[in-house]
VOGU-3710 file (C-alpha; in Angstrom, 3 decimals, decimal comma):
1> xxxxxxxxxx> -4,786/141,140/87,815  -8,827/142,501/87,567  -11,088/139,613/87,514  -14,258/141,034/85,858  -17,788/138,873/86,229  -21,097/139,632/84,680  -24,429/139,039/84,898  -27,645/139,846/83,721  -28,066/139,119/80,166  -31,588/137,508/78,591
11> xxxxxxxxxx> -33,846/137,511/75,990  -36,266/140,168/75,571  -39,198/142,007/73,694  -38,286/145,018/71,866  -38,846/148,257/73,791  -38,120/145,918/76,718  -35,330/146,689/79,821  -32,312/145,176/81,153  -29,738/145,688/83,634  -26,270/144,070/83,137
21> xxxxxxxxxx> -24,131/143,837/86,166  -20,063/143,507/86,237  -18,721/142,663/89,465  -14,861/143,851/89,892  -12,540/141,908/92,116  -8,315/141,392/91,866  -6,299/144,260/91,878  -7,118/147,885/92,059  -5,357/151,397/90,728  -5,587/154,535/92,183
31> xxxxxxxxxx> -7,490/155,990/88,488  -8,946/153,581/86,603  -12,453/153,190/84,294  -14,359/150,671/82,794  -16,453/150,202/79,852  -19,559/148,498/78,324  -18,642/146,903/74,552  -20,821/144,069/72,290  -20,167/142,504/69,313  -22,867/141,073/67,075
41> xxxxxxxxxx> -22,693/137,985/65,189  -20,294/138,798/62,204  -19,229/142,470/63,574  -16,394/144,346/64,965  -16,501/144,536/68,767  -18,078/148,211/69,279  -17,826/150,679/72,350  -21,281/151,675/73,953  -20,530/153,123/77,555  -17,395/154,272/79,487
51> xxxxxxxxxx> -17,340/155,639/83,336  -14,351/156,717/85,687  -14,448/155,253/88,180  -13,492/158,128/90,513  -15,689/160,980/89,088  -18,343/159,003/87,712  -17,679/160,742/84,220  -19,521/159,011/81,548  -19,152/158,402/77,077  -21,824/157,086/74,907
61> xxxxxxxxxx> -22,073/155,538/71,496  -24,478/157,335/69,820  -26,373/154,595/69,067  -27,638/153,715/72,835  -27,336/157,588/74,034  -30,705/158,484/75,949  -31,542/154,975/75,958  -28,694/153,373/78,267  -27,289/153,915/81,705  -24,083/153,304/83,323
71> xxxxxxxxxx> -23,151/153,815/86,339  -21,046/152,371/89,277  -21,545/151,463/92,746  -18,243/151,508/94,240  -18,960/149,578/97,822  -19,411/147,067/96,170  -17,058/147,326/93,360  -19,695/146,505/91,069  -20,573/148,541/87,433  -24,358/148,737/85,636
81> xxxxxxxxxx> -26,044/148,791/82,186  -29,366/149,818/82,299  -30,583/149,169/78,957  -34,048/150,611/78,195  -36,092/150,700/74,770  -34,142/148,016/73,571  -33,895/147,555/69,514  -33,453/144,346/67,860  -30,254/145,904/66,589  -28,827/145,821/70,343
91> xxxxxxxxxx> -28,449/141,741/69,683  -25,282/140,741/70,943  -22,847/139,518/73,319  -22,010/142,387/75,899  -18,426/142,598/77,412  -17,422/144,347/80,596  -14,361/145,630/80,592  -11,378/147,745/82,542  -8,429/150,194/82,333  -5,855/152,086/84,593
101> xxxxxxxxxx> -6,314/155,622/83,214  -9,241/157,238/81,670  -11,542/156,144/80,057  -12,108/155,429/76,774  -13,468/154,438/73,688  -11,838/152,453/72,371  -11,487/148,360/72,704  -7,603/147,988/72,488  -6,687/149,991/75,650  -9,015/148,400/78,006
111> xxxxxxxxxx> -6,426/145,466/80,043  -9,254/143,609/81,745  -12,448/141,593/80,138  -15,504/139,244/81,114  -16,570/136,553/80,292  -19,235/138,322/77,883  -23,298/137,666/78,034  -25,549/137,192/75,550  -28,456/140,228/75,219  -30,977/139,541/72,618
121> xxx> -34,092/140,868/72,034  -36,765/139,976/69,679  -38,969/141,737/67,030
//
């Protein structure tokens, strides 16, 4: 088992920053990736950043491309979100999430989740 836990979610002004955290812990593979996802009120859980782990490979949604970050620290088993120029259309509850394997897009392959935190940011 992965435990994922995350932190680092607020309220904020639009064109405003913030950095989510997700803190890894449990088991670990010899290849494995995680991902960034959110899902606003009334909408499908959506995909907005993947890294391997191992090569530090990165995919991004369109919609947060040039805008967003990820990136990994692996001492301390710990994955980022920098979030920068944020829209009011970024509203919503961000997941962290993991795999063994590549990464990936897409929200039924990833085995581990957190908790979620709530990223909202005002007009």
């Amino acid at each position: 088992q992965v435990q994922l836990v995350e932190s680092g979610g607020g309220l904020v002004q639009t064109g405003g920053s913030l950095r989510l955290s997700c803190v890894a812990s449990g088991r670990t593979y010899s290849s494995y990736a995680m991902g960034w996802f959110r899902q606003a009120p009334g909408k499908e859980r959506e995909f907005v950043a993947a890294i391997s782990w191992s090569s530090g490979g990165t995919d991004y949604a369109d919609s947060v491309k040039g805008r967003f970050t990820i990136s990994r620290e692996k001492v301390k088993n710990t994955v980022y979100l920098q979030m920068n120029s944020l829209k009011p259309e970024d509203t919503a509850v961000y997941y962290c999430a993991a795999r063994a394997g590549g990464r990936s897009t897409s929200t039924g392959v990833y085995d581990y989740w957190g908790q979620g935190n709530q990223v909202t940011v005002s007009s």
